[in-house]
Biotite code that builds the C-alpha atoms (Angstrom):
import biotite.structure as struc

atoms = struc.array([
    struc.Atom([25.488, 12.790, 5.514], chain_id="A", res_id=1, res_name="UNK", atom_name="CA", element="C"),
    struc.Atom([21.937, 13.770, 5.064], chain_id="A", res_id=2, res_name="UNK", atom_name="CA", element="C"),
    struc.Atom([19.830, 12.899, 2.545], chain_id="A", res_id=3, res_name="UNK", atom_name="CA", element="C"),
    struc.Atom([17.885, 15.753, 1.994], chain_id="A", res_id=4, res_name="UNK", atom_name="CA", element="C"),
    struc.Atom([19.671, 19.406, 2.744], chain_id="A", res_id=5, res_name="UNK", atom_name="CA", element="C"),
    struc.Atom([17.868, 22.554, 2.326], chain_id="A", res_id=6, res_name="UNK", atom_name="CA", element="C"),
    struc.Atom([20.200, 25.892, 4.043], chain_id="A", res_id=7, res_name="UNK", atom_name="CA", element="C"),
    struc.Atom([18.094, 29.147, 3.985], chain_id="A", res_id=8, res_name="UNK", atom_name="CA", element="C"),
    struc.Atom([15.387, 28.481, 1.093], chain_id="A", res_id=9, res_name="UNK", atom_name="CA", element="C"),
    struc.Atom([13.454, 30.887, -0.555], chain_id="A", res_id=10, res_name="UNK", atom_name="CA", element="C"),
    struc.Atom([10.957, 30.979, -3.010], chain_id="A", res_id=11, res_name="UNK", atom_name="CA", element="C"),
    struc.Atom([9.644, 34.337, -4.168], chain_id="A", res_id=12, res_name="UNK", atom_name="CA", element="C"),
    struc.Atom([6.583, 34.900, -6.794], chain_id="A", res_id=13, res_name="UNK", atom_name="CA", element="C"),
    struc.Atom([6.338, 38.542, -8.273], chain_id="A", res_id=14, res_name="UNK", atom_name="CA", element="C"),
    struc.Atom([1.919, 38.684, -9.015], chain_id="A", res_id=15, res_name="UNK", atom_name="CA", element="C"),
    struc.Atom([0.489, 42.191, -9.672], chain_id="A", res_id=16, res_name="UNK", atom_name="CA", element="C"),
    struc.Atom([3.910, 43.830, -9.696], chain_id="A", res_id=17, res_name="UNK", atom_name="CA", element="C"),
    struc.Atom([3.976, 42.133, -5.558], chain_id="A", res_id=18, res_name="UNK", atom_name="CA", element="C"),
    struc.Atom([6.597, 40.193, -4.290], chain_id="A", res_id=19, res_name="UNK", atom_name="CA", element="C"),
    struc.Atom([5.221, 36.990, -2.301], chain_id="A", res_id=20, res_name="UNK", atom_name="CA", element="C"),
    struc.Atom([7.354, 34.935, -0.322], chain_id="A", res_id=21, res_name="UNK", atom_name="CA", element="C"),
    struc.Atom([5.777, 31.513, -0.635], chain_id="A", res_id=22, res_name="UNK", atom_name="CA", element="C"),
    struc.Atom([8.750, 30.331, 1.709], chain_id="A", res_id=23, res_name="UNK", atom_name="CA", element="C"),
    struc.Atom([11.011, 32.181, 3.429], chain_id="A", res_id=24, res_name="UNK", atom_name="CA", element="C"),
    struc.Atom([14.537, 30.923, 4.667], chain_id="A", res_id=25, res_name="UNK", atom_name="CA", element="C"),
    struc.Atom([13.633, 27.366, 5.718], chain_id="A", res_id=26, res_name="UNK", atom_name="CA", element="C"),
    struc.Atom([16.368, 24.893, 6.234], chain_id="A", res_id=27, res_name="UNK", atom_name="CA", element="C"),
    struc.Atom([15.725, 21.571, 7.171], chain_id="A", res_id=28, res_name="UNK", atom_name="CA", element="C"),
    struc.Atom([17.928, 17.866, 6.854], chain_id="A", res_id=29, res_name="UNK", atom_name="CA", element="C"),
    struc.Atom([16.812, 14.739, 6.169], chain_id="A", res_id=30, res_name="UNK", atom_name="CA", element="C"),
    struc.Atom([18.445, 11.586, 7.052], chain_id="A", res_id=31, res_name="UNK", atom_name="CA", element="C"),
    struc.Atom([18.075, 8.417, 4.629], chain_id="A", res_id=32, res_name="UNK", atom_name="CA", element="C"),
    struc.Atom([15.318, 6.194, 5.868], chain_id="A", res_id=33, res_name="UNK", atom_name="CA", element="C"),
    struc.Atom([13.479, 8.832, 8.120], chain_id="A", res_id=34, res_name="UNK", atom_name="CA", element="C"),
    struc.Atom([9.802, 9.014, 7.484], chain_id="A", res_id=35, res_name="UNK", atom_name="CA", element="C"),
    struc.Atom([8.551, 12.880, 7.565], chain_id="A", res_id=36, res_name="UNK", atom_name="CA", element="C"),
    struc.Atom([5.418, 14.704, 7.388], chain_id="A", res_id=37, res_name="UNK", atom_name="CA", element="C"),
    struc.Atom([5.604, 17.926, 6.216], chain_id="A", res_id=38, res_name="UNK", atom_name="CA", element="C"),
    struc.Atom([2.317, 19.675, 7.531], chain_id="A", res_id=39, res_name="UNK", atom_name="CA", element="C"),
    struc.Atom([0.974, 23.067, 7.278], chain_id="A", res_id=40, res_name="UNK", atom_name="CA", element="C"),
    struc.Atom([-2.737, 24.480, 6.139], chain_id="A", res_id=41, res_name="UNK", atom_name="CA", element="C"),
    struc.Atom([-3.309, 25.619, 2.850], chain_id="A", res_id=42, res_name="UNK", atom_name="CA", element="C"),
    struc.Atom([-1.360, 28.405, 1.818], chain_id="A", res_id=43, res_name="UNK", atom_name="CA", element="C"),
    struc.Atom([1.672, 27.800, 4.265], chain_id="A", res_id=44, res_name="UNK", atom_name="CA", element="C"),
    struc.Atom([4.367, 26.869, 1.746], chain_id="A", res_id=45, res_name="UNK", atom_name="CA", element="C"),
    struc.Atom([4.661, 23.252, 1.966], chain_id="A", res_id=46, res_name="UNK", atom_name="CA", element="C"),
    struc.Atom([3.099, 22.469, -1.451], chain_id="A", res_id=47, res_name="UNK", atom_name="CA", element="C"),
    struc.Atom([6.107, 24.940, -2.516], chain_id="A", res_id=48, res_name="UNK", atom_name="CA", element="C"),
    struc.Atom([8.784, 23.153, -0.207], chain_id="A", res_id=49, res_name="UNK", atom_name="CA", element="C"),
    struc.Atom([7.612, 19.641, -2.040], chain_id="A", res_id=50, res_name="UNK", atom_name="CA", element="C"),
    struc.Atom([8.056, 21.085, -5.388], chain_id="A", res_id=51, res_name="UNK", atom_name="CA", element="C"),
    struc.Atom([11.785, 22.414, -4.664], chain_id="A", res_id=52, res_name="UNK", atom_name="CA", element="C"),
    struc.Atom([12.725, 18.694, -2.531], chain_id="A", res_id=53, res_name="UNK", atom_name="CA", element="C"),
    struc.Atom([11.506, 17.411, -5.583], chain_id="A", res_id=54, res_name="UNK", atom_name="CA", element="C"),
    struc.Atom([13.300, 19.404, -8.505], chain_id="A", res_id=55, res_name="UNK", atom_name="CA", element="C"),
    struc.Atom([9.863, 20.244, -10.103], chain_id="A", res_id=56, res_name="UNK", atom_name="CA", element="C"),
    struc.Atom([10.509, 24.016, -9.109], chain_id="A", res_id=57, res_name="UNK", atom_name="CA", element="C"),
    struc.Atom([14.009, 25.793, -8.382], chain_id="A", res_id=58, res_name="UNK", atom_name="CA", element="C"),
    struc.Atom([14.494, 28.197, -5.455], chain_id="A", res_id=59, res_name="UNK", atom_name="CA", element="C"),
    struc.Atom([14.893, 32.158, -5.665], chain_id="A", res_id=60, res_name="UNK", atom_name="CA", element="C"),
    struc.Atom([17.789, 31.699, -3.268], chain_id="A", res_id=61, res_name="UNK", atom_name="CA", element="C"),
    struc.Atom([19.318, 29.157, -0.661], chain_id="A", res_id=62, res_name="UNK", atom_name="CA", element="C"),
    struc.Atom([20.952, 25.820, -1.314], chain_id="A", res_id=63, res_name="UNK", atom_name="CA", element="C"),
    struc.Atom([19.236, 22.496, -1.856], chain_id="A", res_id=64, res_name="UNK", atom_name="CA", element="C"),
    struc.Atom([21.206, 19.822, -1.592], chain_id="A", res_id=65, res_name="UNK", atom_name="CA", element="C"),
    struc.Atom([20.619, 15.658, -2.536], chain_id="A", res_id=66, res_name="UNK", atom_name="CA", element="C"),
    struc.Atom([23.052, 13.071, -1.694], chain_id="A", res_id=67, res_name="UNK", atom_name="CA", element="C"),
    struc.Atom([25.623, 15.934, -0.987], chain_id="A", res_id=68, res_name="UNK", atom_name="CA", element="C"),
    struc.Atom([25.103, 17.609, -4.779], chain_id="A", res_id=69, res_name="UNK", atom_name="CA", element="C"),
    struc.Atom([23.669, 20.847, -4.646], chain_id="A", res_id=70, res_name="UNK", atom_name="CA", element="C"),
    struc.Atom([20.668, 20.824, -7.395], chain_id="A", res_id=71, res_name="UNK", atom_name="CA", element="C"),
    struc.Atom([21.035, 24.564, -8.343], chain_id="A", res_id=72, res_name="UNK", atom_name="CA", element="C"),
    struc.Atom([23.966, 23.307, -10.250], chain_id="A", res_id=73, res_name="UNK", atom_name="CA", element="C"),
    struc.Atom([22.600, 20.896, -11.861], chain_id="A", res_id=74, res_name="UNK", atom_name="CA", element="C"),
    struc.Atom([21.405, 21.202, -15.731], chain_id="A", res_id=75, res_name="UNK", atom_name="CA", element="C"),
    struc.Atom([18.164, 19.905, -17.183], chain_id="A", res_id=76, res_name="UNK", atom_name="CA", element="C"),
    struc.Atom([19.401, 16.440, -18.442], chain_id="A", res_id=77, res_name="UNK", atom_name="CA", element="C"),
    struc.Atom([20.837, 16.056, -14.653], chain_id="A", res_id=78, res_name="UNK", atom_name="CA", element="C"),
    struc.Atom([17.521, 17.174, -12.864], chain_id="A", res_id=79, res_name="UNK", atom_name="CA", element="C"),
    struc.Atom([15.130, 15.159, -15.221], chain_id="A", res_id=80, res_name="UNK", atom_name="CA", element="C"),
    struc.Atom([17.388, 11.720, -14.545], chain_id="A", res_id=81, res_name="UNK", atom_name="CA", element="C"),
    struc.Atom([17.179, 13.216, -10.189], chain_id="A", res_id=82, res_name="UNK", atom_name="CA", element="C"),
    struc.Atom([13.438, 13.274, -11.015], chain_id="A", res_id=83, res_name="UNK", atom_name="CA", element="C"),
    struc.Atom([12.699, 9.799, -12.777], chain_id="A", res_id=84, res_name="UNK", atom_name="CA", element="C"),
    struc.Atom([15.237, 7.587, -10.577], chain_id="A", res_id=85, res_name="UNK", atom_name="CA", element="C"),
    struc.Atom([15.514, 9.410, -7.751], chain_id="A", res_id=86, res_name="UNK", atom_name="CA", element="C"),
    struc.Atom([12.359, 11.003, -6.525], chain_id="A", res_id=87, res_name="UNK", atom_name="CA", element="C"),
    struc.Atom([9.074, 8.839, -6.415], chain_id="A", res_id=88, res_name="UNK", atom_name="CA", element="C"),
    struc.Atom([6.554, 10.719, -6.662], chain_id="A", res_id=89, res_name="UNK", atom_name="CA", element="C"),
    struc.Atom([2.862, 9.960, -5.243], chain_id="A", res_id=90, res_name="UNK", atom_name="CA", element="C"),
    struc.Atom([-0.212, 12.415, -5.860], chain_id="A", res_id=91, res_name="UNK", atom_name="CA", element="C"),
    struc.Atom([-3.154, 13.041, -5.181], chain_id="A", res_id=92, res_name="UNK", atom_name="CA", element="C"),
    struc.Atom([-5.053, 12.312, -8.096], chain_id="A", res_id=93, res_name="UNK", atom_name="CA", element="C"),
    struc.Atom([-2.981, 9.670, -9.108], chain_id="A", res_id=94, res_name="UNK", atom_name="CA", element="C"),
    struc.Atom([-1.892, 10.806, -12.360], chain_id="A", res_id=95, res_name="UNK", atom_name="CA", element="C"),
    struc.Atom([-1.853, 7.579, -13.801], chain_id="A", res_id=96, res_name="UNK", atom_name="CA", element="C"),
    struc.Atom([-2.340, 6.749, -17.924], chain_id="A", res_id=97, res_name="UNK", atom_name="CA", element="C"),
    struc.Atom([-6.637, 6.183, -18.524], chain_id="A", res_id=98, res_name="UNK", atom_name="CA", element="C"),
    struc.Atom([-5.984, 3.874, -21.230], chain_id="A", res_id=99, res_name="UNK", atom_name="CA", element="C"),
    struc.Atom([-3.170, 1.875, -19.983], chain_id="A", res_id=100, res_name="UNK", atom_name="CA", element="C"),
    struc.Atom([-3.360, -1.002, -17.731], chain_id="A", res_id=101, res_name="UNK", atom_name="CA", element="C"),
    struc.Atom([-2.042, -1.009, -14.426], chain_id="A", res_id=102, res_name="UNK", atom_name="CA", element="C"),
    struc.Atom([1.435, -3.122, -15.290], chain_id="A", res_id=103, res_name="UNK", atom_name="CA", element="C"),
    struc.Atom([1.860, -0.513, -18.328], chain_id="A", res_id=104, res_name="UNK", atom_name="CA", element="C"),
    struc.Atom([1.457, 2.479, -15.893], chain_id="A", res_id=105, res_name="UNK", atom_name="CA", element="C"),
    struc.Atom([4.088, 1.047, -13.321], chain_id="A", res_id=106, res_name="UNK", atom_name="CA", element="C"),
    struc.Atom([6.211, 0.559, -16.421], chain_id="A", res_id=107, res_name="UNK", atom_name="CA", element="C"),
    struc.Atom([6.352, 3.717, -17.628], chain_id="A", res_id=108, res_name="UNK", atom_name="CA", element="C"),
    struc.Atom([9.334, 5.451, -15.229], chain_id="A", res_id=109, res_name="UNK", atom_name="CA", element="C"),
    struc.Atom([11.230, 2.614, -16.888], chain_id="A", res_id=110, res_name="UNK", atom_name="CA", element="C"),
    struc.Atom([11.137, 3.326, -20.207], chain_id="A", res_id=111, res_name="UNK", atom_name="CA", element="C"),
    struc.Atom([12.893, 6.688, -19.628], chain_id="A", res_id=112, res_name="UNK", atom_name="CA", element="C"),
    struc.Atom([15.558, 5.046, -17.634], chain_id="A", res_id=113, res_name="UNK", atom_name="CA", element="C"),
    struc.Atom([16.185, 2.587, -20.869], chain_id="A", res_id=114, res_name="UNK", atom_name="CA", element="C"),
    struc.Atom([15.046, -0.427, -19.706], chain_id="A", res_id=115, res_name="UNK", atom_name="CA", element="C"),
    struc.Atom([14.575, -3.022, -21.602], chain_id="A", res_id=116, res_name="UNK", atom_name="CA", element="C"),
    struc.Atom([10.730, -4.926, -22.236], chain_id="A", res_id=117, res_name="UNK", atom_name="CA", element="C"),
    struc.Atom([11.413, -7.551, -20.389], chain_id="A", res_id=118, res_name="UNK", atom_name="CA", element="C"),
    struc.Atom([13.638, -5.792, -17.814], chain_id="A", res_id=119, res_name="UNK", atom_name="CA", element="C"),
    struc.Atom([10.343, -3.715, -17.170], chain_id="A", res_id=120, res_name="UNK", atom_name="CA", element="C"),
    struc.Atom([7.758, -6.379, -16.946], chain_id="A", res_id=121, res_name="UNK", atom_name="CA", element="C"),
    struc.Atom([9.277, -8.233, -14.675], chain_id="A", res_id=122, res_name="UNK", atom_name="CA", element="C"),
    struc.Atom([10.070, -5.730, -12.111], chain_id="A", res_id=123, res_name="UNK", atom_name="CA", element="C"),
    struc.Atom([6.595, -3.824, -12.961], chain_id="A", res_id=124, res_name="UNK", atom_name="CA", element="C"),
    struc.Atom([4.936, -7.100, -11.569], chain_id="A", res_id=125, res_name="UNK", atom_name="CA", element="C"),
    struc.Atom([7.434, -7.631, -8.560], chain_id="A", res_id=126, res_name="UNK", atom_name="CA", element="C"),
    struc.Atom([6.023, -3.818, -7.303], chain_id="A", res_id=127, res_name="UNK", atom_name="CA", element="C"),
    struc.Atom([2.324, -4.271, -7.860], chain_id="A", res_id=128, res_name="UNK", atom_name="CA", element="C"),
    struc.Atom([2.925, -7.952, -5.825], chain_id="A", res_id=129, res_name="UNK", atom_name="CA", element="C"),
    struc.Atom([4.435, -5.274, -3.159], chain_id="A", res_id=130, res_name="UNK", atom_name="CA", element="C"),
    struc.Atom([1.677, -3.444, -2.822], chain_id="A", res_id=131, res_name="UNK", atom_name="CA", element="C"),
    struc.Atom([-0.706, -6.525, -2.968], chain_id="A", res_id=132, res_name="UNK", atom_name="CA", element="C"),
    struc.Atom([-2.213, -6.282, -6.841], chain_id="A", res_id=133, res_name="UNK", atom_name="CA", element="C"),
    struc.Atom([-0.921, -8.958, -8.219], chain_id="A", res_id=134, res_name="UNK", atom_name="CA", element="C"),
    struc.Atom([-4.778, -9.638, -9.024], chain_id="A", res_id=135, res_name="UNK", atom_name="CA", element="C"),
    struc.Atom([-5.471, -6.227, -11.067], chain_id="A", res_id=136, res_name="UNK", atom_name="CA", element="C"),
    struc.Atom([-2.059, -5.738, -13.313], chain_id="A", res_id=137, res_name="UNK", atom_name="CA", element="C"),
    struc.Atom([-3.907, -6.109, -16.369], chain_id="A", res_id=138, res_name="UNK", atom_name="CA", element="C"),
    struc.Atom([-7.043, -3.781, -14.967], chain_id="A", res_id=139, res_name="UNK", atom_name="CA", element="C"),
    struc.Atom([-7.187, -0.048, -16.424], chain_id="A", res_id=140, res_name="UNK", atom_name="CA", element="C"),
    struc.Atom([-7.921, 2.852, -14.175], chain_id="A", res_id=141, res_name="UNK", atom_name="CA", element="C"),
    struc.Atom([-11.179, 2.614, -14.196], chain_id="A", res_id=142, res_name="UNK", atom_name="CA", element="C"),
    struc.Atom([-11.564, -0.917, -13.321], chain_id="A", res_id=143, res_name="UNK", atom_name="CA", element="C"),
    struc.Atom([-9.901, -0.079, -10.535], chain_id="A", res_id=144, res_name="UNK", atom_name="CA", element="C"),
    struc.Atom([-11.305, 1.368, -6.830], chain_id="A", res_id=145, res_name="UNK", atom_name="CA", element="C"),
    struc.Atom([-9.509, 4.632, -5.407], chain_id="A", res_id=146, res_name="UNK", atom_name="CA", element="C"),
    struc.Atom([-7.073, 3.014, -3.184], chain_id="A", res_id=147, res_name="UNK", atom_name="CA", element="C"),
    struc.Atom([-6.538, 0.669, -6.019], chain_id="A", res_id=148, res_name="UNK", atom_name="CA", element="C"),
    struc.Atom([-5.120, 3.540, -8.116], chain_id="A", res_id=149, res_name="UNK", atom_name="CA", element="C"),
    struc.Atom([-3.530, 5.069, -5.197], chain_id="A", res_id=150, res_name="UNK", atom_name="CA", element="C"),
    struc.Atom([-1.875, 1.649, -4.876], chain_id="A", res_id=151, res_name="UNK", atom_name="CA", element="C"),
    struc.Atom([-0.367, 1.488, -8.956], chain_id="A", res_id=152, res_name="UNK", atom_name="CA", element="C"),
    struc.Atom([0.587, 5.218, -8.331], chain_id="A", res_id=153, res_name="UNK", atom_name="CA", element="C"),
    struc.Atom([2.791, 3.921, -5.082], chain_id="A", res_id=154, res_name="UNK", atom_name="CA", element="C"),
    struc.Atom([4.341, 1.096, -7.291], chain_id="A", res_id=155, res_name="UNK", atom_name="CA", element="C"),
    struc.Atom([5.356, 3.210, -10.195], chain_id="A", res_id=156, res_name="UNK", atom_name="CA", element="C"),
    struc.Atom([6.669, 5.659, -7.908], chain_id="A", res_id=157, res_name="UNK", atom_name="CA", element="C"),
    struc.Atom([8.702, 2.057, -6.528], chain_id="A", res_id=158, res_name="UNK", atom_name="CA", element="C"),
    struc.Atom([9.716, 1.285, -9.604], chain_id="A", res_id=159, res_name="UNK", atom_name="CA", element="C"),
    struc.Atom([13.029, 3.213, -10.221], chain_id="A", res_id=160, res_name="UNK", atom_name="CA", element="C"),
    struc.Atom([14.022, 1.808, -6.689], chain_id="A", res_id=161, res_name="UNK", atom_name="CA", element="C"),
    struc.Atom([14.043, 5.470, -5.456], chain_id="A", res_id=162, res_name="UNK", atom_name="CA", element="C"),
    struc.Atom([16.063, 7.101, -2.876], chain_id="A", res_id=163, res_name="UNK", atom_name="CA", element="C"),
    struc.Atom([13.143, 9.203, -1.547], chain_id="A", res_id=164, res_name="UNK", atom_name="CA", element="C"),
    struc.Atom([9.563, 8.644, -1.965], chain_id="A", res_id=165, res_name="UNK", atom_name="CA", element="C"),
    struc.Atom([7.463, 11.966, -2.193], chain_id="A", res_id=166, res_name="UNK", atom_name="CA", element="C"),
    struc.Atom([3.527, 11.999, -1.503], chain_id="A", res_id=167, res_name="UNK", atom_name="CA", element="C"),
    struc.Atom([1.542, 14.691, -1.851], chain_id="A", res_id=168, res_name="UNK", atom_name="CA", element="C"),
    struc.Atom([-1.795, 14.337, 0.258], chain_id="A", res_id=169, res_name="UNK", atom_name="CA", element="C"),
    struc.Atom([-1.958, 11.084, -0.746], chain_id="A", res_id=170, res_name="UNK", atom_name="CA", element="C"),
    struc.Atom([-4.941, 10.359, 1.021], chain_id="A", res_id=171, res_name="UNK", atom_name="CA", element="C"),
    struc.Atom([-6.733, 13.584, -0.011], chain_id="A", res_id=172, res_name="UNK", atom_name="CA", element="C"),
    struc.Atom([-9.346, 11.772, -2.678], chain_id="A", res_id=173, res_name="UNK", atom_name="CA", element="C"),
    struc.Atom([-10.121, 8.617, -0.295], chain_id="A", res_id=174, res_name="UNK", atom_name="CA", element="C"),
    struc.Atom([-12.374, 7.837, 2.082], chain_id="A", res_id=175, res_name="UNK", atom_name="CA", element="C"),
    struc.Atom([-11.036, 7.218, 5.771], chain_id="A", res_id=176, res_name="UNK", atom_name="CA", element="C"),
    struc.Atom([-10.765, 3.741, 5.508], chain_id="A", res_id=177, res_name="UNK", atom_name="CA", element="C"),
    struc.Atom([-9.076, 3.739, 1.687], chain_id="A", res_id=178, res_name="UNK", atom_name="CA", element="C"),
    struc.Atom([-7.078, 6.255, 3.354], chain_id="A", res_id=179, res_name="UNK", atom_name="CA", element="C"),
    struc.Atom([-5.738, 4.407, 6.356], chain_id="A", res_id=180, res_name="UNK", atom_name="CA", element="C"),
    struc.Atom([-5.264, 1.106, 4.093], chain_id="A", res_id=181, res_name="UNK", atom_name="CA", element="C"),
    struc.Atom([-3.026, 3.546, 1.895], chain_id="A", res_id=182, res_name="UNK", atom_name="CA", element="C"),
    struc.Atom([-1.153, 5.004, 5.138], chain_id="A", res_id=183, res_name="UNK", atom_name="CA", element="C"),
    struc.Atom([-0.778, 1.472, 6.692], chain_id="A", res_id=184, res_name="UNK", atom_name="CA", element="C"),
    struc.Atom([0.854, 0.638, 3.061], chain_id="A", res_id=185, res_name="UNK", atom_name="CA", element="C"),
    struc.Atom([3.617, 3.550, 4.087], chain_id="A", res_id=186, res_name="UNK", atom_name="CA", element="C"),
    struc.Atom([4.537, 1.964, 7.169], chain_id="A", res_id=187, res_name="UNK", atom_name="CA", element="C"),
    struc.Atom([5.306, -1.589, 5.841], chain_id="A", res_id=188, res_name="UNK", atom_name="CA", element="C"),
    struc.Atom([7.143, 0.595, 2.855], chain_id="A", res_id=189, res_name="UNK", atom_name="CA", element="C"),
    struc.Atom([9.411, 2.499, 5.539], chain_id="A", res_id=190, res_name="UNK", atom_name="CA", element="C"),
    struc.Atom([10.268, -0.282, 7.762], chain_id="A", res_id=191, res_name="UNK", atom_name="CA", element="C"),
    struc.Atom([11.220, -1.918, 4.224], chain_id="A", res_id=192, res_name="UNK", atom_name="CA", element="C"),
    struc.Atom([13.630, 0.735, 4.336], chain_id="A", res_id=193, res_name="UNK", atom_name="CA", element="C"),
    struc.Atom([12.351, 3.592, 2.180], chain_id="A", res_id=194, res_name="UNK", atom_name="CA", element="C"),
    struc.Atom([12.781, 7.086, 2.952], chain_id="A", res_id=195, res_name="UNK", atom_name="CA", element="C"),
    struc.Atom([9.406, 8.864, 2.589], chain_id="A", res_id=196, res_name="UNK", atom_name="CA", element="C"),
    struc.Atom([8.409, 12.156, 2.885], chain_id="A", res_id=197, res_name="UNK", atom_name="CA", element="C"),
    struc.Atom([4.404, 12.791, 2.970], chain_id="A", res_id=198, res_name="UNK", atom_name="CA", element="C"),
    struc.Atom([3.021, 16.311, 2.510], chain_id="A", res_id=199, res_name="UNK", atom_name="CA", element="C"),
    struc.Atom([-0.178, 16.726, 4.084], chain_id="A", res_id=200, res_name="UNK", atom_name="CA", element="C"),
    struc.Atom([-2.671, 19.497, 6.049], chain_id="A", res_id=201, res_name="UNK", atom_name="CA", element="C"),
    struc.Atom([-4.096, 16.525, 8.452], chain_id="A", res_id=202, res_name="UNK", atom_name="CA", element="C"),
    struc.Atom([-2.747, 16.024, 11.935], chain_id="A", res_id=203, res_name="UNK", atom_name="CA", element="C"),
    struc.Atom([-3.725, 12.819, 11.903], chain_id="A", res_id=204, res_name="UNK", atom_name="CA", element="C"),
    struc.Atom([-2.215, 11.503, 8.813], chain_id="A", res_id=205, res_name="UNK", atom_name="CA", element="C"),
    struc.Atom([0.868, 13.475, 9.790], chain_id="A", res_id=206, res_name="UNK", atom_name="CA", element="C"),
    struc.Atom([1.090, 11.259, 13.346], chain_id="A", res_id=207, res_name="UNK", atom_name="CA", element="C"),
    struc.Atom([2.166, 8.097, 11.236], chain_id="A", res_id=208, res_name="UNK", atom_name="CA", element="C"),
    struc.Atom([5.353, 9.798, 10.936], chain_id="A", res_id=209, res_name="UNK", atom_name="CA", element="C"),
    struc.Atom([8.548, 9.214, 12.689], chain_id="A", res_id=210, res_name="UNK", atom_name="CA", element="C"),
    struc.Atom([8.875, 12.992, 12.601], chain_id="A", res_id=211, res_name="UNK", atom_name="CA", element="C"),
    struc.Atom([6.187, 16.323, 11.377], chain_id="A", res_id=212, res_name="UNK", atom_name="CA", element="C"),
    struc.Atom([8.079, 19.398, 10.094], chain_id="A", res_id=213, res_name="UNK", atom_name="CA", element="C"),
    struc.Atom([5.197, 22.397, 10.341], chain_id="A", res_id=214, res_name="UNK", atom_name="CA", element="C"),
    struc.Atom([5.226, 25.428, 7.901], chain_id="A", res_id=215, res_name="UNK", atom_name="CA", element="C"),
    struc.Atom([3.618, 28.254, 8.633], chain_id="A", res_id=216, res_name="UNK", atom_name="CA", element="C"),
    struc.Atom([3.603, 31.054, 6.256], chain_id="A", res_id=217, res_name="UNK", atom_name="CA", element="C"),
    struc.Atom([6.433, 30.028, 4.433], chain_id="A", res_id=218, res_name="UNK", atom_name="CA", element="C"),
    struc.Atom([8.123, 29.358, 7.698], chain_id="A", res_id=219, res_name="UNK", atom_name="CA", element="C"),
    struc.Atom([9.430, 26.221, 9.813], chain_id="A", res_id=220, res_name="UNK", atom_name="CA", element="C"),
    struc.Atom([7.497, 26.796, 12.851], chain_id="A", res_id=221, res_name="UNK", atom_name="CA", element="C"),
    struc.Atom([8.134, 23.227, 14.297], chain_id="A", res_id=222, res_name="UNK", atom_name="CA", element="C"),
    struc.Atom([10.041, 20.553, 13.988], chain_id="A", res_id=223, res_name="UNK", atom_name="CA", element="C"),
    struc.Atom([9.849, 17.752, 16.484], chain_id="A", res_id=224, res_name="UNK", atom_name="CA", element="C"),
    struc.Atom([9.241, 13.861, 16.478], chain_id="A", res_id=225, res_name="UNK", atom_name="CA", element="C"),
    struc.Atom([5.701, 12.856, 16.360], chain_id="A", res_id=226, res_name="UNK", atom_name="CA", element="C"),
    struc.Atom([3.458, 11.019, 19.002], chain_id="A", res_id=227, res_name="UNK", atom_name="CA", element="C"),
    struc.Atom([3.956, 7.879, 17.958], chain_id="A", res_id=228, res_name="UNK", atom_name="CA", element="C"),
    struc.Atom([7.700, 7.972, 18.652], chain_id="A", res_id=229, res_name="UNK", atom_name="CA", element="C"),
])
């Protein structure tokens, strides 16, 4: 059974009294423990897909299914719990808490699953080991390098042990070699087992993959297994 399950997905915006199809009938599977790129330029619909895969955003029509449960079903209290153990999410910008340190941050995503302190300490500093910053759990955000945030924003997206781990040009504010540290990072996370699927405009970054799914205006143009495979 596949992971991920989209069957004819839509997603339609009404601006100016204009309909605009941001994507238009895309269905695509996922298998656990693929890793996928999902690549397309600006404006092609893949920011759009990511939000759907990750129940931030619900289609106009078409079926979405996780682990065999279609999500359009689903209620709030059932997409919120899809969307904190579930779905790791990586941005970005990081998105992580200025004024809390790094071990706080990663324990966040725990608090809403009802964790307890110590429950959350412990695996908060098991994570940030993974991702080698066992040195810098006490360090806040700005103490920290780029790829050093990048790095607590991969753990806390860890944390929840997650079925599928989301990132969303994860590279985009790093310089090349942050970037490939942060890419290389991926790889040792997917051979750990991890399914991942990385949203990104960059052929390059893309090429990591196992597989690259292109969208083009709203579209699946291609979908084939990358280079490197």
């Amino acid at each position: 059974m596949s992971l991920i399950e989209t069957v004819d997905l839509w997603k339609t915006y009404v601006m100016g009294g204009e309909e605009i199809h941001a994507l238009q009938g895309v269905s695509i599977a996922i298998d656990p423990g693929e890793y996928v790129a999902i690549m397309g330029p600006s404006g092609s619909g893949k920011s759009t897909l990511m939000n759907l895969i990750g129940c931030l955003d619900t289609p106009s029509r078409g079926t979405y299914r996780l682990n065999g449960k279609s999500v359009d079903q689903m209620n709030d209290d059932e997409l919120a719990h899809i969307r904190n153990e579930e779905i790791g999410f990586v941005f970005q910008t990081f998105n992580l808490l200025p004024r809390a340190t790094a071990l706080h941050n990663v324990e966040l995503p725990m608090v809403y699953a009802g964790m307890t302190s110590s429950q959350r300490e412990t695996r908060a500093k098991e994570v940030l080991s993974m991702v080698e910053l066992e040195d810098r759990m006490t360090h806040r955000p700005n103490e920290l390098s780029g790829g050093q945030r990048q790095r607590v924003a991969i753990a806390r997206a860890l944390v929840n042990s997650p079925s599928i781990l989301l990132a969303d040009e994860p590279t985009g504010n790093l310089d090349t070699k942050t970037g490939d540290e942060i890419i290389s990072l991926f790889g040792r996370l997917h051979k750990d087992g991890n399914t991942i699927i990385l949203i990104t405009h960059e052929a390059d970054v893309a090429g990591h993959a196992d597989r690259v799914v292109q969208i083009r205006d709203g579209r699946v143009e291609q979908d084939r297994l990358s280079d490197k495979t």
